[in-house]
C-alpha positions as CSV (number, residue, x, y, z in Angstrom):
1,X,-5.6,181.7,158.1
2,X,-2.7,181.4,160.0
3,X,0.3,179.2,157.9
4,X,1.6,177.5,161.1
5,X,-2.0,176.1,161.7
6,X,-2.0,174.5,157.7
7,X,1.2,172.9,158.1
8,X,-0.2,171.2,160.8
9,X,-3.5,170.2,159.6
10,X,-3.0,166.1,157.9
11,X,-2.7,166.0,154.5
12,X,-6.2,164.9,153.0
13,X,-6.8,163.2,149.5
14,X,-9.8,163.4,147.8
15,X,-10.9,161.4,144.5
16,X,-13.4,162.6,142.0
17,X,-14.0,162.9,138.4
18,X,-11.3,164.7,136.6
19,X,-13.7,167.4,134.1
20,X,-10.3,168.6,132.8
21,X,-7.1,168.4,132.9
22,X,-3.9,169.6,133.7
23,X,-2.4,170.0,137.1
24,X,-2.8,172.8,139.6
25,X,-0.9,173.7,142.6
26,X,-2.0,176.9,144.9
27,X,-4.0,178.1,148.0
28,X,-7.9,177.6,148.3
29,X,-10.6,180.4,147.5
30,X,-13.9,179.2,149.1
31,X,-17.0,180.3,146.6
32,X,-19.7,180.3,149.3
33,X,-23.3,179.5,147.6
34,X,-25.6,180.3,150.8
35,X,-29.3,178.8,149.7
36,X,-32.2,181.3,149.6
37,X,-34.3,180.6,152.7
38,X,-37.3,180.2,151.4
39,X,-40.3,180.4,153.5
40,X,-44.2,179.9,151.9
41,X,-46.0,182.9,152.8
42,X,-49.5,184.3,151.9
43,X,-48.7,187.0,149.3
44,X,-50.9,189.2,147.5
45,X,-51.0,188.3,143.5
46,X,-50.3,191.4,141.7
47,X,-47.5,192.4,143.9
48,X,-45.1,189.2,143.4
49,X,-46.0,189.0,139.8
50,X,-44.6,192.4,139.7
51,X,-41.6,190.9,142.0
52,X,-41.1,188.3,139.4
53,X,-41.3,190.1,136.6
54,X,-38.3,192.3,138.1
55,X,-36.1,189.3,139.1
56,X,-36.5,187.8,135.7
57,X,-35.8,191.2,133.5
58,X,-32.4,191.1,136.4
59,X,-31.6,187.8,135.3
60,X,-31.7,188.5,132.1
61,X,-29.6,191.0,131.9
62,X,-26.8,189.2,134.0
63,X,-27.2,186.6,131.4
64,X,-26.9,188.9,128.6
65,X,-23.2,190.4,130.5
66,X,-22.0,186.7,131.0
67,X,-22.9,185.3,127.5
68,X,-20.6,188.5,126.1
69,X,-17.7,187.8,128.0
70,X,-18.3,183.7,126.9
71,X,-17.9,185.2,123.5
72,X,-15.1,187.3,123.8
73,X,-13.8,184.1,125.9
74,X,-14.4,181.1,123.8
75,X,-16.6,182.7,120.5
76,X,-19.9,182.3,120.0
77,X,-20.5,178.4,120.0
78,X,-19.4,178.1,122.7
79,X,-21.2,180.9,124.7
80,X,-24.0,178.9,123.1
81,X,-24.8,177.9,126.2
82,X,-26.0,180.8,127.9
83,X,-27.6,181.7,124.8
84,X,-30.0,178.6,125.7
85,X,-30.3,180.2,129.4
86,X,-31.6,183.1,128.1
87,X,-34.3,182.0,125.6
88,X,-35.0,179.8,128.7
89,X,-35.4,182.8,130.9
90,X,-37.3,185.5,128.6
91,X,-40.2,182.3,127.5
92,X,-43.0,183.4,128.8
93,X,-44.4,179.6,128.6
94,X,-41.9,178.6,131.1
95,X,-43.4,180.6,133.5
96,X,-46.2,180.0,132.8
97,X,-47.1,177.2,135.3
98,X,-45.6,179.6,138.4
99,X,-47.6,182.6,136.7
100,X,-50.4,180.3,137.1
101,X,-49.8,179.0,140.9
102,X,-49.2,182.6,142.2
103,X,-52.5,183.7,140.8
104,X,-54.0,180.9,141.7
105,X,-52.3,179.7,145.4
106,X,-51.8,183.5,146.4
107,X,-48.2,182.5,147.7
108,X,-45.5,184.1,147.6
109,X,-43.5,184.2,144.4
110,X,-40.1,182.4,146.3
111,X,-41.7,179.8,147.3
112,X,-43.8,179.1,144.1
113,X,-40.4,179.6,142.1
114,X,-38.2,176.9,144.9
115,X,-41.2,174.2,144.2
116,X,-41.5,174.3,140.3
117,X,-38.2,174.2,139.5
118,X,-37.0,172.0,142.3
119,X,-39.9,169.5,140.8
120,X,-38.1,169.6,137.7
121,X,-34.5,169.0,139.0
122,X,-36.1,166.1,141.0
123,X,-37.5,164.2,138.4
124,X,-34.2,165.0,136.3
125,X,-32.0,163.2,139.4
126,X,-34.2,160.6,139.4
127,X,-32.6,159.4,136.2
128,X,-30.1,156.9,135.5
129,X,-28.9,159.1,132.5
130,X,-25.7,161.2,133.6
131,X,-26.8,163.9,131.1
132,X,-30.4,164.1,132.7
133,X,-28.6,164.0,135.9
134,X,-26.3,167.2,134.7
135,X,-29.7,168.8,133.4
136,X,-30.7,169.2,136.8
137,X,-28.0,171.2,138.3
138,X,-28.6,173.6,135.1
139,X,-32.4,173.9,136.1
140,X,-31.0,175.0,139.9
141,X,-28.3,177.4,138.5
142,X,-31.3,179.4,136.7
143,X,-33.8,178.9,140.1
144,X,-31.0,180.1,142.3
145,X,-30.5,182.9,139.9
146,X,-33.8,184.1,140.2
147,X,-33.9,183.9,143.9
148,X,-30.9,185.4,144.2
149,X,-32.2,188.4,142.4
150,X,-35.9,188.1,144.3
151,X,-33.5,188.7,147.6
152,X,-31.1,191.0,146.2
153,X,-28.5,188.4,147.1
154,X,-24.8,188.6,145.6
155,X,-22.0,186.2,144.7
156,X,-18.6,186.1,145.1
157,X,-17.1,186.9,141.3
158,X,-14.3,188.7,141.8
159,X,-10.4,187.5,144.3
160,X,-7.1,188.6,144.6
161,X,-4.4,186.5,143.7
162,X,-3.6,183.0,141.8
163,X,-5.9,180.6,143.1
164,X,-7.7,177.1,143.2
165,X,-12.0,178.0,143.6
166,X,-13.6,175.6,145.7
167,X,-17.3,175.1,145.4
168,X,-20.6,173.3,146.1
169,X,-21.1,173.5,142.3
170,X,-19.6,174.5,139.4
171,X,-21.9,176.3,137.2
172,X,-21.6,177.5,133.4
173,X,-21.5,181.1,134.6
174,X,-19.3,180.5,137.5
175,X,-16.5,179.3,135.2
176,X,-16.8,181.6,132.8
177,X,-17.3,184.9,135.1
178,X,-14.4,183.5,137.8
179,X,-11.9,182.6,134.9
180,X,-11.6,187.3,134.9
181,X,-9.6,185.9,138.0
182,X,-6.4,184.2,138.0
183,X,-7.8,180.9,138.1
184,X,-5.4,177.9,138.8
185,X,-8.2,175.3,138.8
186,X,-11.8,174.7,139.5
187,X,-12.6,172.0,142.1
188,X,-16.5,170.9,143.7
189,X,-18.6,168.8,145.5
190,X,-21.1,168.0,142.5
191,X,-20.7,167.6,138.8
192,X,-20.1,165.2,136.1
193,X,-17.7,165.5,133.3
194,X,-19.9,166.0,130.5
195,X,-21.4,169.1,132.2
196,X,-21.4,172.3,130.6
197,X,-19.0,173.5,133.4
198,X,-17.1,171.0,133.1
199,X,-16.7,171.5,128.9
200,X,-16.4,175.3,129.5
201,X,-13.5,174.5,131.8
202,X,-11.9,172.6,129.3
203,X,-12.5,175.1,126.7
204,X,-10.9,177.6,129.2
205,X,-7.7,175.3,130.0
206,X,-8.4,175.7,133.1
207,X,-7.6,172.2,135.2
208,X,-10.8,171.0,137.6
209,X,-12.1,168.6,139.5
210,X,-15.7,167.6,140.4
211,X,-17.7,165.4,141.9
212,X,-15.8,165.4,145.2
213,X,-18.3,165.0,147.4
214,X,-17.2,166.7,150.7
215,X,-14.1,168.7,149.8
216,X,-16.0,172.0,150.7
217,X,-16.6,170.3,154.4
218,X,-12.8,169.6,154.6
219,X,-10.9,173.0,153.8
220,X,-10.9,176.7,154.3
221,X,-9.9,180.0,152.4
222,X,-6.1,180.0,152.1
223,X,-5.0,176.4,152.5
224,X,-3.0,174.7,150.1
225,X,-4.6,172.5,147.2
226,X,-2.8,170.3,144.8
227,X,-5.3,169.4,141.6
228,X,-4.9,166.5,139.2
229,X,-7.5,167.2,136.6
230,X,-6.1,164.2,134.7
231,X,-7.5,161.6,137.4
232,X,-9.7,163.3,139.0
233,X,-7.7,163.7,142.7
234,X,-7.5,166.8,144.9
235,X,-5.2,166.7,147.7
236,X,-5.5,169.2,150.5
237,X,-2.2,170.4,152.8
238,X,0.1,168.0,150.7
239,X,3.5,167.1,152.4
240,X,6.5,168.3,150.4
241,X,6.8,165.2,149.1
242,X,3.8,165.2,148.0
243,X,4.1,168.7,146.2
244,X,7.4,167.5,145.0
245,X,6.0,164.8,143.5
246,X,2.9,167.2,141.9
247,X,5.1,169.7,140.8
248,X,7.7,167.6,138.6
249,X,4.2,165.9,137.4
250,X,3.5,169.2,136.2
251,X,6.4,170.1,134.4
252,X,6.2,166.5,132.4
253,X,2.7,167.1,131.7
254,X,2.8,170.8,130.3
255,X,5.5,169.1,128.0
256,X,3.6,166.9,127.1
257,X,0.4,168.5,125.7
258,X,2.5,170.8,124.3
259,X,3.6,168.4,121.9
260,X,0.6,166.6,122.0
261,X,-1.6,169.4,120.8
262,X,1.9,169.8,117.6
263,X,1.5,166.6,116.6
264,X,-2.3,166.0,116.9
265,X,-2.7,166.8,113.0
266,X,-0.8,164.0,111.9
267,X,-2.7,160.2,111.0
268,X,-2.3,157.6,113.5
269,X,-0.5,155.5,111.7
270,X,2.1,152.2,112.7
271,X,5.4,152.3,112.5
272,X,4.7,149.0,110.2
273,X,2.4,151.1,107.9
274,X,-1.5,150.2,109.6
275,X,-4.0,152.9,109.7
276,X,-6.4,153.9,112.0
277,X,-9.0,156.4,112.6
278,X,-9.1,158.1,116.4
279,X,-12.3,159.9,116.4
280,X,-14.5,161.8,119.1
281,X,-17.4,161.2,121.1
282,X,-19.8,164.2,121.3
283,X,-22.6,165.4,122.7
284,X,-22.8,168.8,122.6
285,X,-22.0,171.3,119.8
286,X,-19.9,173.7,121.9
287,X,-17.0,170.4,121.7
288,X,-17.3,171.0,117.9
289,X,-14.4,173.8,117.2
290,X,-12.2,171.0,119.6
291,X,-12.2,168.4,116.7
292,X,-9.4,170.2,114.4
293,X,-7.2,171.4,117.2
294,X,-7.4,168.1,118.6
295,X,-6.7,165.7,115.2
296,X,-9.8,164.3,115.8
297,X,-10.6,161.7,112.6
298,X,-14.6,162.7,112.5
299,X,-17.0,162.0,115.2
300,X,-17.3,157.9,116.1
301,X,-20.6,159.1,118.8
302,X,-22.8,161.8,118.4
303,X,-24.9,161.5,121.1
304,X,-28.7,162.5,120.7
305,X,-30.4,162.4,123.8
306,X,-28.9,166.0,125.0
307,X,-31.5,167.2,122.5
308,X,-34.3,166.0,124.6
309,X,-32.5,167.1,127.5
310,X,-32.4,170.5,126.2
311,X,-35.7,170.9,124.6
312,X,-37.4,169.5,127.8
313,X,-39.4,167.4,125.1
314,X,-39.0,165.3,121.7
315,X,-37.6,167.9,119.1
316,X,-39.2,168.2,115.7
317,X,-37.7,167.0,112.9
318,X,-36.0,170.6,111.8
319,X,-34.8,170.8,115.0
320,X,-32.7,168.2,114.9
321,X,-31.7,168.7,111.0
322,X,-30.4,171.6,112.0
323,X,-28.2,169.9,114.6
324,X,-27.1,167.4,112.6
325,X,-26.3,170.0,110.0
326,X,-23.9,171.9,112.2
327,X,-22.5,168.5,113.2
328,X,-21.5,167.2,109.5
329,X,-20.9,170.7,107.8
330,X,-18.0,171.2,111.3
331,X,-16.8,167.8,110.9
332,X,-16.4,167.3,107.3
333,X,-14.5,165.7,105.2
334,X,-14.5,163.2,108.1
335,X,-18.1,161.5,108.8
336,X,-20.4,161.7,111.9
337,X,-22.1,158.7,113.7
338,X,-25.4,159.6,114.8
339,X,-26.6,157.3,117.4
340,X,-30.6,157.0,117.4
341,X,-32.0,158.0,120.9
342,X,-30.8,156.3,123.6
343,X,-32.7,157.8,127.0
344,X,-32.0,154.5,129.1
345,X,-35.2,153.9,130.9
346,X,-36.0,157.0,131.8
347,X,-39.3,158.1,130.0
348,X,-38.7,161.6,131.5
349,X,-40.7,163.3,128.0
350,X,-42.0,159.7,127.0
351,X,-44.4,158.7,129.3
352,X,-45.5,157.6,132.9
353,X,-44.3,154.2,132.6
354,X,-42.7,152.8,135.9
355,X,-39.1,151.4,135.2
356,X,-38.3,149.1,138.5
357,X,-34.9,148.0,136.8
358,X,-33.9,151.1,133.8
359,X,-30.9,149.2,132.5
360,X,-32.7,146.0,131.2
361,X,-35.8,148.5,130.9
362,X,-37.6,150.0,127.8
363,X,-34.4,151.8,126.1
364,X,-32.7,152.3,123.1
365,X,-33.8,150.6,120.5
366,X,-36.2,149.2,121.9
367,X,-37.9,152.2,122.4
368,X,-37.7,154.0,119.3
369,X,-38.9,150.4,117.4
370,X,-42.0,150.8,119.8
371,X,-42.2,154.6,118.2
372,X,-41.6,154.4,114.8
373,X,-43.0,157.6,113.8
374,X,-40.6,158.9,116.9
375,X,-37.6,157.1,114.9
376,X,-39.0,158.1,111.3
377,X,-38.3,161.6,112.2
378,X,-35.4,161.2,113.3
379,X,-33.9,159.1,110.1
380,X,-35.4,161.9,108.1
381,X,-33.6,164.7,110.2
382,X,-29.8,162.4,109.8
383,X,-30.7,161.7,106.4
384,X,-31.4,165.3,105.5
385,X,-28.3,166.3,106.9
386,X,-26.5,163.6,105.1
387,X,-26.7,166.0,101.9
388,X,-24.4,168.6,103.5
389,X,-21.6,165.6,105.0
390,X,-20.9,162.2,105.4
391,X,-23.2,160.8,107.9
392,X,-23.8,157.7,109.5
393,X,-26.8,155.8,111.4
394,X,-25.9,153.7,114.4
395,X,-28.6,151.4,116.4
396,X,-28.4,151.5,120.3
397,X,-29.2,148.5,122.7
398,X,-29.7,145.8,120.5
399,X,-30.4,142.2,121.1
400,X,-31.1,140.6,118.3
401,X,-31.2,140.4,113.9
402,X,-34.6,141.1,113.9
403,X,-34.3,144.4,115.9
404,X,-31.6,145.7,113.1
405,X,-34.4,144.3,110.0
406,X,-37.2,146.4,111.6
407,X,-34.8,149.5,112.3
408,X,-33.4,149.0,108.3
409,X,-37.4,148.6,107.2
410,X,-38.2,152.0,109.0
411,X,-35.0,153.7,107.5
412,X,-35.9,152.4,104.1
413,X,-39.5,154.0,104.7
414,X,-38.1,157.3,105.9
415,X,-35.7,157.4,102.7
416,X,-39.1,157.3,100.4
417,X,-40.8,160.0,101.8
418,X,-37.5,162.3,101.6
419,X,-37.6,160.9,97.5
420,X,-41.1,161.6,97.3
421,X,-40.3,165.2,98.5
422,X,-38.1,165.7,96.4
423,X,-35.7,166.2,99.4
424,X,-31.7,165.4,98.6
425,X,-30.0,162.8,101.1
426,X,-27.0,160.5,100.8
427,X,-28.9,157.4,99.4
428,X,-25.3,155.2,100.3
429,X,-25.5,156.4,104.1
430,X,-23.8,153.9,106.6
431,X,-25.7,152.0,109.4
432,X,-23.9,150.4,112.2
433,X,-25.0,148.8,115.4
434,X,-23.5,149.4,119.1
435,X,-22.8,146.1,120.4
436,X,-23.2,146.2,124.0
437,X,-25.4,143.0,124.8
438,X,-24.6,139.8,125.2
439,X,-26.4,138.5,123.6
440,X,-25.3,140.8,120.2
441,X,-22.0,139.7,121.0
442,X,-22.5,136.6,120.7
443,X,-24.2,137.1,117.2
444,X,-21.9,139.8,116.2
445,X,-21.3,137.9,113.1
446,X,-24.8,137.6,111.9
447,X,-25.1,141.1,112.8
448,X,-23.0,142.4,110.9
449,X,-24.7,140.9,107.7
450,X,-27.0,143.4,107.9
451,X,-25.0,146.7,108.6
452,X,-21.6,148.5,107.5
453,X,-20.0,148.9,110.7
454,X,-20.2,147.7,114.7
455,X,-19.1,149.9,117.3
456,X,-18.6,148.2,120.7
457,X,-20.1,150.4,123.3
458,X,-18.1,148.7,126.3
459,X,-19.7,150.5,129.6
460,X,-22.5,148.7,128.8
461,X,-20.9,145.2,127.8
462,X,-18.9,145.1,130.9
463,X,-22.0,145.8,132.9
464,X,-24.0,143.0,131.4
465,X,-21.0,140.4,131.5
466,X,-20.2,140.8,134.6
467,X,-23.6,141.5,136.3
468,X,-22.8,144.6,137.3
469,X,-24.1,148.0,138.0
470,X,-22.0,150.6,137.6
471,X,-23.8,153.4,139.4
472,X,-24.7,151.3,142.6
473,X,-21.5,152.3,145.2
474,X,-21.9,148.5,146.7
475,X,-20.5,146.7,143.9
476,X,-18.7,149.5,141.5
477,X,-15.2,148.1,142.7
478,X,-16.3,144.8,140.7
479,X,-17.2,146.8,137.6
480,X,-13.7,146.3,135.6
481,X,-13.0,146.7,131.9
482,X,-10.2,145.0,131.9
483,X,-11.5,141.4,133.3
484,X,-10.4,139.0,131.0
485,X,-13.9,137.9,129.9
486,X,-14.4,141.8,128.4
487,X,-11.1,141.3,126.8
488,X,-12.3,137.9,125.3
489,X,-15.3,138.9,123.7
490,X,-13.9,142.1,122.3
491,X,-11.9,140.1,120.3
492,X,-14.7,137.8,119.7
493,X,-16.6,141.0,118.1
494,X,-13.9,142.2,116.1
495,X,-13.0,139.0,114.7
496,X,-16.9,138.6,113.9
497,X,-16.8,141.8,112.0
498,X,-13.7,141.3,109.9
499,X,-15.2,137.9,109.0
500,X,-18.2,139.7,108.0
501,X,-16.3,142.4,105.8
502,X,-17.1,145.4,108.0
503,X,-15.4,147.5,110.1
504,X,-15.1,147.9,113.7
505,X,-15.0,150.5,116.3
506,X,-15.5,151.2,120.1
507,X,-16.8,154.0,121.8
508,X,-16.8,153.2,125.3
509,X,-14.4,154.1,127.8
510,X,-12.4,151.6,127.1
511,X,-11.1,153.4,124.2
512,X,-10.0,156.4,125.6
513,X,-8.2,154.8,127.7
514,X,-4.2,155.1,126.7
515,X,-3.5,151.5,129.3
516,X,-5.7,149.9,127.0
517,X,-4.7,151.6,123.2
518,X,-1.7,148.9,122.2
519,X,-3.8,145.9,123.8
520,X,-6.6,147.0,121.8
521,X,-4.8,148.1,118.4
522,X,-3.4,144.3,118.5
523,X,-7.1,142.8,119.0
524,X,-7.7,144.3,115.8
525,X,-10.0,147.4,116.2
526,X,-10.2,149.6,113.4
527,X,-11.3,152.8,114.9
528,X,-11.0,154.4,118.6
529,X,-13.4,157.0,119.5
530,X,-13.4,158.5,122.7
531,X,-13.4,162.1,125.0
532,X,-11.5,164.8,122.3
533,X,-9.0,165.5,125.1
534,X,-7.9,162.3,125.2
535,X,-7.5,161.7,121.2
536,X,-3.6,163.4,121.1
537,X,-2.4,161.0,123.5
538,X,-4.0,157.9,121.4
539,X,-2.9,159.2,118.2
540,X,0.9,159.5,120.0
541,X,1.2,155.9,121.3
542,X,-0.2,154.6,118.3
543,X,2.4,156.2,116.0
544,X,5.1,154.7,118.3
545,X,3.3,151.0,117.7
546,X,4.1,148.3,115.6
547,X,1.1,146.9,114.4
548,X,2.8,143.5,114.2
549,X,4.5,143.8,117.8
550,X,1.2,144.8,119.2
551,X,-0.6,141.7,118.2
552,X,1.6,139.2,119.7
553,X,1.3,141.8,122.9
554,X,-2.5,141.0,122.7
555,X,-2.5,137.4,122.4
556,X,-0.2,136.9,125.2
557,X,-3.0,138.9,127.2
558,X,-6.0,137.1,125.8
559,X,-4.0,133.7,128.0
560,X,-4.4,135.7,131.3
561,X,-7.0,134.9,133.7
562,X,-7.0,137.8,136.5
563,X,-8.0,141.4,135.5
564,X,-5.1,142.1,137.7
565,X,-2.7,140.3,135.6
566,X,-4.3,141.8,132.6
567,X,-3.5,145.4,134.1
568,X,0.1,144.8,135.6
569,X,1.0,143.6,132.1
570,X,-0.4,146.7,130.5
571,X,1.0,149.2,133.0
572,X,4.7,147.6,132.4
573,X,4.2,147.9,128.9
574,X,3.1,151.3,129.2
575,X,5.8,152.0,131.9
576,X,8.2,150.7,129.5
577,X,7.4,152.5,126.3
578,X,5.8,155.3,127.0
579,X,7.1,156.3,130.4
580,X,5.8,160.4,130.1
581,X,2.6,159.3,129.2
582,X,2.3,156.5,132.0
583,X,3.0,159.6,134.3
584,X,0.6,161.6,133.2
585,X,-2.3,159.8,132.1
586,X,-2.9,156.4,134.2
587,X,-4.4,156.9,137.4
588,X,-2.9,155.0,140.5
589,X,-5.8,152.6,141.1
590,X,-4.0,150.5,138.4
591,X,-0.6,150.8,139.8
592,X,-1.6,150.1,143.7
């Protein structure tokens, strides 16, 4: 491309979901992903069955090259993940259905491939889970694959030069096989942050940004690309001022996790002598070695569901003992929350049942109280793994005292048959509830008669509170965690627990968050958990906190009656303090 014609072109900014950060500044590699055309043509059986048979054994063997060079990369739980791809690949019951359709449509083997497993990333997009959601571009990476190799197509692995790759979508193997390359960053239309991309990225250090939407309509090979992995922005042909601005952003940030990533190690603990524990929410084991490096305090989430997602059905109960096992034996000395499945109301693996509104639908709880022996198996499974690390049981979703008796009755039952087995579990294990209800705020108190700890899920609470739904692109812009009636019954929950004698945590997004980490240390809460990347920078402003300070901070903000005052007092604050951290970590959308 000519350079006269980019310094023309208007600078264009771009806002996604920042998968991992750092900051990038470079020129564009486009990584084109042309589909397969597929067309459905009569086809003689034997012949594509010998056709498929070929692309798969192809497949395989790419798979086999990129899972070594994960290893030698990021070591072998990590790679993990293309360890899955390949026991997905070479199981002859996952063919089994298009095995079935080419013998018994006598169509040719593209076109049976393209329909299955487009049927499956369907259904999978259909949900209102993001991790079902991310499930589905997995399912496409391995149907391209196979195409690919049906057609004797090829990709793009290999550029010249430091650069920032532009995509449709970032797969597993893409950012694994491109980061040979001297990758700057990894930026795409699709994506979510919790995708396996996404983690490898962040395993990789390498800075991206997905979930743009249109960026591969709006540039070309060679123009210039600034990245902000931190917030999720991608500006294309910046001014000088704006590259200015992004380069001394840079500087201050590489500083900055430098000594971030020093001091992670050490407790977060107040200036005035109050300790708290900044833990980690997880959800797939590949995030596991990130806990040490990252001064994580144990893991306040451990998400289930993935299990489902991965297993395309409801693991056994060894499954998901052996799961939990890695989890606790990783984590240890600290302790792991295990939240019981929460699938929203999705009933992808459960059953046909229609959900015409998911997020007051058949979920959480709810779900697994209308499953018992579903739940039962999964109590003994935590329980079991209880024996080899401090665990803990947490209830999703719930509404009311008598959901928590019936859960406690089931747990109770699933503790006898382990004794009557003969089969060693923590008998003191810990059971919490995620408070993310109204209605369970409201009775945190009572609540937390029954349990050892509350955990205040707060995606969910500001969605119900203020009658909003998050994922709908109408009213997202009202979704705001920082309205003062979220701030106001967080405080009402925490206060509820201390009355109560137990502890309390939060595990929504709200507590990653570094705006929100003095506003929340002075309401009270006991333990943050949040994204690991995000733990260092908690730890950091919490160690430069006076406990005492902080609370009289907080109850000057529970008096506000605008979220906008609420975040202009938080920003100054932040401004004020922690001035590197305010330039590298809080997006503008609380600034404009």
């Amino acid at each position: 491309m000519n350079p006269d014609k980019v310094q023309e072109r208007k600078e264009i900014v771009l806002r996604g979901i920042g998968a991992s950060p750092g900051i990038a500044i470079g020129t564009a590699v486009i990584l084109k992903k042309h589909g397969v055309v597929v067309e459905e043509k009569v086809a003689e059986p034997s012949q594509e069955m010998e056709r498929l048979q070929k692309s798969i054994d192809r497949s395989a063997y790419e798979l086999q090259k990129i899972y070594r060079t994960a290893v030698d990369k990021l070591g072998s739980e990590k790679a993990g993940i293309f360890e899955a791809q390949l026991l997905m690949i070479s199981d002859p019951i996952f063919f089994s259905g298009v095995k079935k359709r080419i013998d018994g449509e006598k169509k040719n083997v593209e076109f049976i491939v393209s329909d299955e497993f487009s049927k499956q990333a369907d259904q999978l997009r259909k949900s209102d889970n993001e991790l079902f959601r991310q499930r589905a571009y997995e399912i496409e990476d391995v149907k391209n694959r196979i195409l690919r190799n049906l057609t004797e197509a090829k990709l793009k692995s290999k550029f010249d030069g430091k650069s920032i790759v532009v995509t449709s979508d970032l797969t597993p193997a893409d950012a694994v096989l491109l980061s040979r390359n001297e990758v700057l960053g990894y930026t795409s239309d699709f994506g979510g942050a919790r995708s396996h991309a996404s983690i490898l990225s962040r395993s990789l250090g390498i800075p991206a940004v997905v979930g743009l939407k249109e960026i591969t309509k709006h540039i070309e090979d060679g123009m210039k690309v600034v990245l902000d992995g931190y917030h999720g922005v991608v500006v294309i042909n910046p001014s000088e001022e704006t590259a200015r601005k992004y380069e001394e952003k840079k500087k201050w940030c590489d500083q900055l996790d430098s000594e971030l990533i020093t001091e992670a190690g050490q407790p977060a603990l107040t200036t005035d002598g109050r300790r708290v524990f900044v833990e980690a929410n997880l959800e797939l084991l590949e995030e596991l070695p990130l806990l040490k490096s990252h001064g994580a305090d144990g893991i306040g989430l451990f998400r289930t569901e993935p299990l489902i997602i991965d297993a395309d059905s409801i693991p056994d109960e060894e499954t998901q003992f052996q799961t939990f096992k890695k989890a606790v034996v990783e984590a240890a000395p600290d302790s792991v929350v295990f939240r019981t499945f929460d699938i929203g109301g999705d009933k992808l693996f459960i059953g046909d049942h229609d959900e015409p509104n998911p997020f007051l639908g058949w979920r959480g709880i709810r779900m697994m109280l209308d499953r018992p022996d579903m739940l039962k198996e999964q109590f003994r499974a935590i329980l079991r793994a209880s024996a080899f690390g401090k665990s803990k049981i947490m209830y999703p979703m719930v509404a009311s005292i008598e959901e928590v008796v019936k859960a406690n009755a089931i747990l109770e039952e699933s503790k006898a048959s382990l004794d009557s087995e003969g089969i060693a579990f923590d008998r003191d294990i810990e059971v919490g509830v995620m408070i993310e209800i109204p209605s369970a705020a409201l009775m945190s108190r009572e609540i937390a008669s029954h349990v050892k700890f509350l955990s205040i899920g707060t995606n969910d609470l500001t969605q119900y509170l203020l009658a909003v739904d998050r994922t709908n692109d109408l009213v997202a812009n009202v979704f705001d965690e920082f309205h003062p009636s979220v701030i106001r019954t967080v405080k009402h929950i925490i206060d509820s627990g201390h009355d109560a004698g137990v502890k309390v945590a939060m595990c929504g997004e709200m507590a990653g968050n570094p705006l929100a980490t003095v506003m929340l240390l002075g309401l009270g809460l006991d333990e943050f958990s949040g994204v690991v990347s995000t733990l260092p920078v908690l730890k950091k402003i919490i160690r430069a906190t006076n406990y005492k300070s902080a609370r009289k901070f907080a109850r000057q903000l529970l008096k506000l009656d605008s979220s906008d005052d609420v975040k202009k007092a938080l920003v100054e604050y932040l401004k004020t303090r922690f001035e590197r951290i305010y330039h590298t970590t809080i997006s503008e959308e609380y600034v404009e």
